[in-house]
C-alpha positions as semicolon CSV with decimal commas, in nm:
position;residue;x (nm);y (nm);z (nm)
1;X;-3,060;0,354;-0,183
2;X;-2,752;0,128;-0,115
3;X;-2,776;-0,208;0,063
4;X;-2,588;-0,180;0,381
5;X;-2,520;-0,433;0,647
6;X;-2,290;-0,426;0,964
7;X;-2,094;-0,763;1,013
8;X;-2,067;-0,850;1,349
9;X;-2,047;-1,146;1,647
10;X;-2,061;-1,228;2,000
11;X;-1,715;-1,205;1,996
12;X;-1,385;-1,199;1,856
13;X;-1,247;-1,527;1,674
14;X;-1,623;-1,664;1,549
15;X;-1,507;-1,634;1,176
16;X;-1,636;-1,251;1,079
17;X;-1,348;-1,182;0,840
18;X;-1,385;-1,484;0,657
19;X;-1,791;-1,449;0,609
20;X;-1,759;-1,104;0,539
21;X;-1,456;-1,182;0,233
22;X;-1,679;-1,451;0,121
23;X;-1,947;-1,279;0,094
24;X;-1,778;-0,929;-0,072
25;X;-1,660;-1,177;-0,299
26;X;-1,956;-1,376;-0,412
27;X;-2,197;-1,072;-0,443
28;X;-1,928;-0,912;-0,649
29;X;-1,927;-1,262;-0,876
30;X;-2,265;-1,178;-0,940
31;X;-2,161;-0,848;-1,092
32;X;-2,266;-0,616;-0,780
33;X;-2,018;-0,314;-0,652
34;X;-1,961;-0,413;-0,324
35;X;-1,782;-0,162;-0,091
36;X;-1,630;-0,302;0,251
37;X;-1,520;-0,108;0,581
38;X;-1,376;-0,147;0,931
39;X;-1,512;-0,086;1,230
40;X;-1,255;-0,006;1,468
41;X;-0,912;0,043;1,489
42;X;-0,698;-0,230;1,213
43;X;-0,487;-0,230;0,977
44;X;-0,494;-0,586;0,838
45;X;-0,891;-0,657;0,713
46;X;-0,930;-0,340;0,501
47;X;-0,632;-0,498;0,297
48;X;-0,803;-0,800;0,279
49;X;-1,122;-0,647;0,169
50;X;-0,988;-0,450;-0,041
51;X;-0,859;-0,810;-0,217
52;X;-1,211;-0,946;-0,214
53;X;-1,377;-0,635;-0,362
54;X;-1,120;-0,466;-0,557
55;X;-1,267;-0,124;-0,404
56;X;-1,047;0,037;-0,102
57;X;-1,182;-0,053;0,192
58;X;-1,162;0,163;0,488
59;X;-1,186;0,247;0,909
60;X;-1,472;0,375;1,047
61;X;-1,408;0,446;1,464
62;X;-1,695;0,598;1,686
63;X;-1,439;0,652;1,932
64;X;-1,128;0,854;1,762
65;X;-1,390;1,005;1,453
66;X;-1,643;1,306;1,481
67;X;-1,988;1,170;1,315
68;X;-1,959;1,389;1,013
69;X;-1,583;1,251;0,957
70;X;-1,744;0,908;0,958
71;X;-2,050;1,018;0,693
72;X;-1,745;1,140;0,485
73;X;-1,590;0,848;0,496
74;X;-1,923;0,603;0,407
75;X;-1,958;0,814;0,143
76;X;-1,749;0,651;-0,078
77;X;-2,046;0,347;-0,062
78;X;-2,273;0,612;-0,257
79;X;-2,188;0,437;-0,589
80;X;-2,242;0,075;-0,430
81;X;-2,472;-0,207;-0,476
82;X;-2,378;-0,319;-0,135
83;X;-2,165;-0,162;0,167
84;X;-2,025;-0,469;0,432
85;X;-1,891;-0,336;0,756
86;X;-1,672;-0,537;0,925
87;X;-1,735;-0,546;1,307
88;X;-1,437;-0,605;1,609
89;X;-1,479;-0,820;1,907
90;X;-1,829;-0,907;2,009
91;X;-2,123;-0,649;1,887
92;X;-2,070;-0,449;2,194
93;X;-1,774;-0,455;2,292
94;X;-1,595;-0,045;2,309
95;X;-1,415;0,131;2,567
96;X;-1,568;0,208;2,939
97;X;-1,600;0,580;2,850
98;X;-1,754;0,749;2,509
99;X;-1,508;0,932;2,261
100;X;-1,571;1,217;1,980
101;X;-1,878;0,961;1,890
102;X;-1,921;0,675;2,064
103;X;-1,766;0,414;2,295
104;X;-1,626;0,260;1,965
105;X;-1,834;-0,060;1,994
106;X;-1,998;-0,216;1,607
107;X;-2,310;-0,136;1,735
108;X;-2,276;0,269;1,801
109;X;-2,169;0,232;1,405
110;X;-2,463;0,014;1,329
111;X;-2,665;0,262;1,490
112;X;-2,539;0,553;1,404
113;X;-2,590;0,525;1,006
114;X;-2,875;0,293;1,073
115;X;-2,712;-0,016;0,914
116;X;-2,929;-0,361;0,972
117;X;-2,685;-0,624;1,166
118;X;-2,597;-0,977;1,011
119;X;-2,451;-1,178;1,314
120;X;-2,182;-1,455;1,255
121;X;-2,249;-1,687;1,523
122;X;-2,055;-2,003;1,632
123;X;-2,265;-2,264;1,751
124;X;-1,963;-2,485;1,862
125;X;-2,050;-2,662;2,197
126;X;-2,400;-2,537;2,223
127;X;-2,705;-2,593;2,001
128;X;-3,048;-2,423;2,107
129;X;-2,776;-2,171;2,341
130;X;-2,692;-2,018;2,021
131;X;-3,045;-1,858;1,995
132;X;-3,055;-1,760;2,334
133;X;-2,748;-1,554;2,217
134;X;-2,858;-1,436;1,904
135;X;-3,208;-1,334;2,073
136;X;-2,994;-1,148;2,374
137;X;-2,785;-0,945;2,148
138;X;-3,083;-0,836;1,915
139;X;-3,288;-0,732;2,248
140;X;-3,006;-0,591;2,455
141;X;-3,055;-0,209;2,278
142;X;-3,294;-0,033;2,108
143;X;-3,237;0,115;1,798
144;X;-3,049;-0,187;1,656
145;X;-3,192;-0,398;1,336
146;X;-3,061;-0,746;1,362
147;X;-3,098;-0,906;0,996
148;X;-3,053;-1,252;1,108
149;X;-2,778;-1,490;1,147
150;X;-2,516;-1,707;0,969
151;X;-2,406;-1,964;1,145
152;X;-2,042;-2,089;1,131
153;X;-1,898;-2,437;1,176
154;X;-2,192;-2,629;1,231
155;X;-2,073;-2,988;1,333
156;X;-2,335;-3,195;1,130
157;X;-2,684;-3,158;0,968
158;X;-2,863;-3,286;1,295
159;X;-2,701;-3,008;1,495
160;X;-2,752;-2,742;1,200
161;X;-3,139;-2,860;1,272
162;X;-3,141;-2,792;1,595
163;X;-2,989;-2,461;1,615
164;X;-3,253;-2,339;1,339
165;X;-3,563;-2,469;1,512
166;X;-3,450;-2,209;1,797
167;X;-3,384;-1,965;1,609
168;X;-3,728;-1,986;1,454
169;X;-3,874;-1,983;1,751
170;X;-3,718;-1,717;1,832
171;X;-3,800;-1,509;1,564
172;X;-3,448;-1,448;1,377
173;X;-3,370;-1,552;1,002
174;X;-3,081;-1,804;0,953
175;X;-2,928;-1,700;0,593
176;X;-2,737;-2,010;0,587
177;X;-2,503;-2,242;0,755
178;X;-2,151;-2,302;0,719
179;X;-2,001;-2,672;0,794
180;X;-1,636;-2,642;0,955
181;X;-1,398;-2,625;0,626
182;X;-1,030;-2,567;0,717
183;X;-0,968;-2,483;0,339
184;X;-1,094;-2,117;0,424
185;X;-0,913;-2,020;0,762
186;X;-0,728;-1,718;0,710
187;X;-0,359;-1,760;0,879
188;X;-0,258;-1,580;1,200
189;X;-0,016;-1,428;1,369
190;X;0,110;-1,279;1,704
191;X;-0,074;-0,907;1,658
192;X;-0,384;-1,067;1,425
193;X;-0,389;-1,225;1,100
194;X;-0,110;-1,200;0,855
195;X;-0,107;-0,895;0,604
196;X;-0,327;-0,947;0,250
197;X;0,003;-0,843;0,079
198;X;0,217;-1,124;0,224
199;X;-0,046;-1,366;0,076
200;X;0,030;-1,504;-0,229
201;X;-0,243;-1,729;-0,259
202;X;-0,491;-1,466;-0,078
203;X;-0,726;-1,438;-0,444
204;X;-0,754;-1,802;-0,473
205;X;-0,852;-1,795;-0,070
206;X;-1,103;-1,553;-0,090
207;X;-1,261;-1,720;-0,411
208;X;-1,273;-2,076;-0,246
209;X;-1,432;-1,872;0,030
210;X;-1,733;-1,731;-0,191
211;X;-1,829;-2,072;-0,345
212;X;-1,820;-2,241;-0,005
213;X;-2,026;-1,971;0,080
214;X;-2,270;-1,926;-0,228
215;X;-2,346;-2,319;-0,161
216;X;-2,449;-2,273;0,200
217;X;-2,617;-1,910;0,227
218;X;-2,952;-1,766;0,079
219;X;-2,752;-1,494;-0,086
220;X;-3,087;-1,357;-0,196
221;X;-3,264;-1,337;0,094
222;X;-3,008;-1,201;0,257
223;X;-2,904;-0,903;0,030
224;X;-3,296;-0,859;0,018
225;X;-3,278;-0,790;0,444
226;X;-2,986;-0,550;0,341
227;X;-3,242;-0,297;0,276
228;X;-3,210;0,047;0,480
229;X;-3,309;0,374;0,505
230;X;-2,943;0,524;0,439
231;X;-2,816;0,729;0,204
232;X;-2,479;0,923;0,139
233;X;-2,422;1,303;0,279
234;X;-2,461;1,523;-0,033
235;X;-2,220;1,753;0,080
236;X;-1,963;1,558;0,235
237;X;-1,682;1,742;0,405
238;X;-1,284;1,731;0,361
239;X;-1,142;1,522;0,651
240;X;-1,003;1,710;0,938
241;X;-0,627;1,574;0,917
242;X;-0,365;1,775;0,829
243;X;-0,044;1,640;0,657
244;X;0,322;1,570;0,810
245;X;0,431;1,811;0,475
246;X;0,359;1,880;0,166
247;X;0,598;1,622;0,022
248;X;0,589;1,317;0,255
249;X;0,853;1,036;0,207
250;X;0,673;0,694;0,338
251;X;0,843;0,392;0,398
252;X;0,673;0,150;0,290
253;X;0,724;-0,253;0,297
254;X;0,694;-0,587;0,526
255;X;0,840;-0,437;0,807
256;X;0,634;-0,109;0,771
257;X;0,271;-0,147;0,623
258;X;0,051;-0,031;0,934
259;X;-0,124;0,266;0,757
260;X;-0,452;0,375;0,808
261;X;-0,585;0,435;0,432
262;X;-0,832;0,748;0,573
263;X;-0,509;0,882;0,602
264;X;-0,314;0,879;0,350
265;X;-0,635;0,974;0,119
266;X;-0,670;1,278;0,360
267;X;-0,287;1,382;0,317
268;X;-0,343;1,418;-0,030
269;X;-0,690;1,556;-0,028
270;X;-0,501;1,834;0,110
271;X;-0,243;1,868;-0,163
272;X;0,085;1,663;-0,027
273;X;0,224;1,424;-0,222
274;X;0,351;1,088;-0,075
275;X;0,645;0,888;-0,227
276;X;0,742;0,545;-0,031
277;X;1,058;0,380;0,023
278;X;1,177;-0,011;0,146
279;X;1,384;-0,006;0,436
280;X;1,407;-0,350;0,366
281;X;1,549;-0,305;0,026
282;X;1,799;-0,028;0,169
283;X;1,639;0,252;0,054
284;X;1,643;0,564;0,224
285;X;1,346;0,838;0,201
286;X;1,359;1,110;-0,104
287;X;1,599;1,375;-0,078
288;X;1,371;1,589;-0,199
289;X;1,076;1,543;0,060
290;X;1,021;1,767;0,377
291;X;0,950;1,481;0,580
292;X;0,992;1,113;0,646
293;X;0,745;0,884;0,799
294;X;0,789;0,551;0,942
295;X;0,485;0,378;1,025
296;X;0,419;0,059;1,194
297;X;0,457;-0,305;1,126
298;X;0,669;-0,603;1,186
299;X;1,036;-0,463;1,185
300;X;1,060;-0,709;1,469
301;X;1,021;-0,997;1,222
302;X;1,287;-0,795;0,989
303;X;1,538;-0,655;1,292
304;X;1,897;-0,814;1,150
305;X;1,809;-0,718;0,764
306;X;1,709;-0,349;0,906
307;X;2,032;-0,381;1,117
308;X;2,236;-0,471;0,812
309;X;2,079;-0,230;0,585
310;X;2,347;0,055;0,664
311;X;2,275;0,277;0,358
312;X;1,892;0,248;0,492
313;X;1,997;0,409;0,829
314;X;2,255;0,624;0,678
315;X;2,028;0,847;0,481
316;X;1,762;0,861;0,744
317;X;2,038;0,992;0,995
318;X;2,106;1,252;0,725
319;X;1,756;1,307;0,595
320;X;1,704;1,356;0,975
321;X;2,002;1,685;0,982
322;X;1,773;1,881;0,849
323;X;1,429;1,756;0,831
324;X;1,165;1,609;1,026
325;X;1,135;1,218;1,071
326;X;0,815;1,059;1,277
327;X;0,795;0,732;1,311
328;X;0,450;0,542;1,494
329;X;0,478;0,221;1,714
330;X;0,704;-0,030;1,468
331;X;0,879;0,252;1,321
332;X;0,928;0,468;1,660
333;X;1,093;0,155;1,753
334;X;1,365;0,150;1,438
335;X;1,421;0,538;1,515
336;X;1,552;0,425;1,846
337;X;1,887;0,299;1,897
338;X;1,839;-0,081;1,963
339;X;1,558;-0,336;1,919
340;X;1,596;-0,679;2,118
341;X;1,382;-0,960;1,899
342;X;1,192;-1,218;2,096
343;X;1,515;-1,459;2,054
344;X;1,657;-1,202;2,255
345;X;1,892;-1,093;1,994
346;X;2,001;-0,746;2,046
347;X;1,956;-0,558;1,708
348;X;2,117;-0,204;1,632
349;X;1,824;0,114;1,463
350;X;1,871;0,404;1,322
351;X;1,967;0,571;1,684
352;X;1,814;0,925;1,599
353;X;1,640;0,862;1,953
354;X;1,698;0,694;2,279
355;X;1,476;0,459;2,260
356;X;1,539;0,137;2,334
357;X;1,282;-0,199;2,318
358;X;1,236;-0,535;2,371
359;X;1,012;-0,815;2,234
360;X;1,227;-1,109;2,463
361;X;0,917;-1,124;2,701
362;X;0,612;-1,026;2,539
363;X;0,356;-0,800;2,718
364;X;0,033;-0,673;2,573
365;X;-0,010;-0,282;2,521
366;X;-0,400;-0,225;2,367
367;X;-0,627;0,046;2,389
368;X;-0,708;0,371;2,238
369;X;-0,485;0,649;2,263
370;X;-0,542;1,022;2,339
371;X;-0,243;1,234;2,330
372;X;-0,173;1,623;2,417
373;X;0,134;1,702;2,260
374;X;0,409;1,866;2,456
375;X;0,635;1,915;2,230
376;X;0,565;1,979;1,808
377;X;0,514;1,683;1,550
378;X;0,506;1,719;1,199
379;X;0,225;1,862;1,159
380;X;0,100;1,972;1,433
381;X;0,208;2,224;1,755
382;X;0,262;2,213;2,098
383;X;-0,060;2,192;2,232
384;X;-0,242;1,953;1,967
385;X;-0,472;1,673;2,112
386;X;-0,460;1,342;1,869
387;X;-0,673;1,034;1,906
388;X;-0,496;0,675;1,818
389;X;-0,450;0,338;1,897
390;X;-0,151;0,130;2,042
391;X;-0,142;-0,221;2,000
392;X;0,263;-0,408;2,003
393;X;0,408;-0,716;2,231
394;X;0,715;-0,476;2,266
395;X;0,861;-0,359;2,613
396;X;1,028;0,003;2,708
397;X;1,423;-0,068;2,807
398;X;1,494;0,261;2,795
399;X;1,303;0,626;2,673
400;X;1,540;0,867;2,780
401;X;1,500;1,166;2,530
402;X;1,259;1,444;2,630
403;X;0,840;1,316;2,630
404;X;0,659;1,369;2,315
405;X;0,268;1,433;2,487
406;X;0,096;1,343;2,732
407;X;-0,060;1,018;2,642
408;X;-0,393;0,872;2,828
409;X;-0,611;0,562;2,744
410;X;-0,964;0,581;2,686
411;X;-1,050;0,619;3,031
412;X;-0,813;0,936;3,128
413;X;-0,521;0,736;3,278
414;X;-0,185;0,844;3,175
415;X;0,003;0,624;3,029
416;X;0,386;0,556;3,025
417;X;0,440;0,562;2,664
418;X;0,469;0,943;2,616
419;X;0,672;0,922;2,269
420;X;0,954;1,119;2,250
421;X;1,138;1,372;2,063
422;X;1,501;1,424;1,986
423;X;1,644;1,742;1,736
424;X;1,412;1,661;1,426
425;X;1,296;1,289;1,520
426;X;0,995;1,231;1,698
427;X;0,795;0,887;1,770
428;X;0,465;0,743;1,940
429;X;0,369;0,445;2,021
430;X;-0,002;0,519;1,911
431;X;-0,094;0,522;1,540
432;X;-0,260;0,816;1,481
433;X;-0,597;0,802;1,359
434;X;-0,793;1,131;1,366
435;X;-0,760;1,491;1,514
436;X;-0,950;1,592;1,855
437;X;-1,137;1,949;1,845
């Protein structure tokens, strides 16, 4: 039987990527396999996981994955002391209507695989308030198991009191409480916090992070409430993705790093093999793959070096002669044939599409995505119904070439970001992250 617990909050920004690194990290210290996942749609936190446990961490989503997909994918926990799920946003928070599996809120996860839930909670402002919290979210379903609590950036030892005596009256185990310590905040940035692999000092981070941490929590106690009734599939079934091609040239650097791991391990799973590329270092994609894929990422933050790269863009304009090119959200936007930075400098892409964006006023585009294609992708036909998730600051200037799908949020609206397709280019705005059947 593996330890599992589900790491969530009452909301976003309450410190659940920092207790759940510090806490990957210090039960690994002490020798344990710890394996980490995502709940949700995010590209950044399995990275750093993955840094804190040196096992790949990966997505779990109620909302774009069939139940059995999501089994599949725990799996890979069989083998582990401890598995550490990483909620989003408060416990739960999903969409207004159900997908494949859920609504995509922590909890449908926690519930599903019947994972006990350890909640981060910020007492900041509030002392006995916090319990009422904590004791709301425990009560507000059945079917949840709440472990207990850590609290995070207790102001003093007076206040620390306080909150505890409510929570024992209450009912709900405090594992430990963290003091506000600035040497552990994780950095941000505009679409969440900045990528493990631009973090040189991320290992010493994560390590300050577990001592603070082993100093301040029961560790014992609370692997001990860990305890569940879970256990891996024993026949655990192939992922339903199919690849882009059986040799699939991946760019892959700064400006393009948004991939969802599930997904590459699928595409080769089912025999493709995957060699990357640096736009940034003016490379262009094997000659000898089938297909090129651009995913997402900052090439806003890199625009003038991917304007200046011209053998870069040369060789995807010729790679793109005879062979498919799909590029999702950051690198739909370098397909197209200008990107305007949030300076308002006007940049020149590759131009294999229309497209044209700006980042000069910012405007939020979040939400699951499902998409019915009208026109063929690699790897998939006319016809094809994919589940993402779009999440960029970027505006539309211009999408003149012909609509890629039909693209709704997780409600059934249509949405104007259709993708598009021109000759053998093709872009979306949504990152794919599973098939619908």
């Amino acid at each position: 039987m593996t330890r599992s617990l589900v790491i969530s909050a009452p909301a976003s920004g309450v410190g659940k990527t920092t207790v759940t690194l510090a806490l990957a990290r210090a039960y690994r210290d002490r020798g344990l396999k710890v394996q980490c996942f995502k709940s949700g749609p995010d590209y950044i936190d399995p990275a750093f996981h993955t840094a804190a446990t040196g096992r790949a961490s990966v997505n779990i989503d109620g909302w774009a994955m069939h139940r059995e997909a999501i089994e599949a994918l725990a799996s890979r926990g069989a083998d582990a002391d401890l598995i550490l799920a990483e909620g989003s946003m408060g416990l739960f928070d999903g969409v207004a209507a159900p997908g494949v599996s859920s609504t995509g809120s922590t909890s449908d996860i926690a519930e599903m695989m019947g994972w006990p839930v350890l909640l981060v909670i910020d007492p900041s402002g509030q002392a006995q308030t916090a319990a009422a919290v904590a004791a709301g979210l425990r009560d507000f379903r059945a079917g949840l198991r709440l472990a207990g609590v850590v609290l995070n950036r207790v102001a003093s030892a007076r206040h620390e009191d306080l909150v505890r005596r409510a929570m024992a009256r209450v009912g709900i185990a405090v594992f430990g409480a963290l003091p506000r310590y600035a040497a552990i905040t994780l950095p941000k940035r505009h679409l969440g916090l900045v990528q493990a692999e631009e973090q040189a000092e991320l290992i010493d981070l994560i390590a300050e992070a577990a001592r603070f941490v082993t100093g301040h929590v029961d560790l014992d106690a609370l692997l001990q409430s860990a305890a569940c009734a879970w256990a891996a599939p024993r026949a655990v079934r192939r992922l339903n993705i199919t690849p882009p091609g059986q040799h699939i040239a991946l760019a892959r650097d700064a400006a393009f790093s948004f991939v969802y791991p599930h997904l590459l391990e699928a595409w080769r799973a089912a025999g493709a093999e995957i060699s990357t590329f640096s736009p940034l270092a003016d490379e262009g994609p094997d000659a000898s793959a089938d297909v090129c894929w651009l995913p997402g990422g900052y090439p806003e933050l890199h625009a003038d070096r991917l304007a200046a790269n011209t053998r870069f863009r040369g060789a995807l304009r010729s790679f793109a002669e005879t062979r498919p090119v799909h590029g999702e959200c950051g690198g739909y936007m370098v397909l197209g044939t200008a990107l305007t930075d949030a300076d308002g400098v006007r940049h020149e892409m590759a131009g294999l599409l229309g497209l044209e964006t700006s980042f000069a006023q910012r405007r939020m585009h979040l939400g699951y995505r499902l998409a019915e294609l009208a026109m063929p992708m690699p790897g998939y036909q006319t016809g094809a119904r994919l589940r993402g998730h779009e999440f960029h600051y970027s505006a539309i200037v211009s999408q003149p070439d012909t609509p890629l799908a039909v693209v709704r949020d997780a409600t059934g609206a249509v949405v104007a970001e259709t993708g598009s397709r021109r000759g053998h280019a093709t872009g979306t705005f949504f990152h794919l992250i599973a098939e619908d059947r």
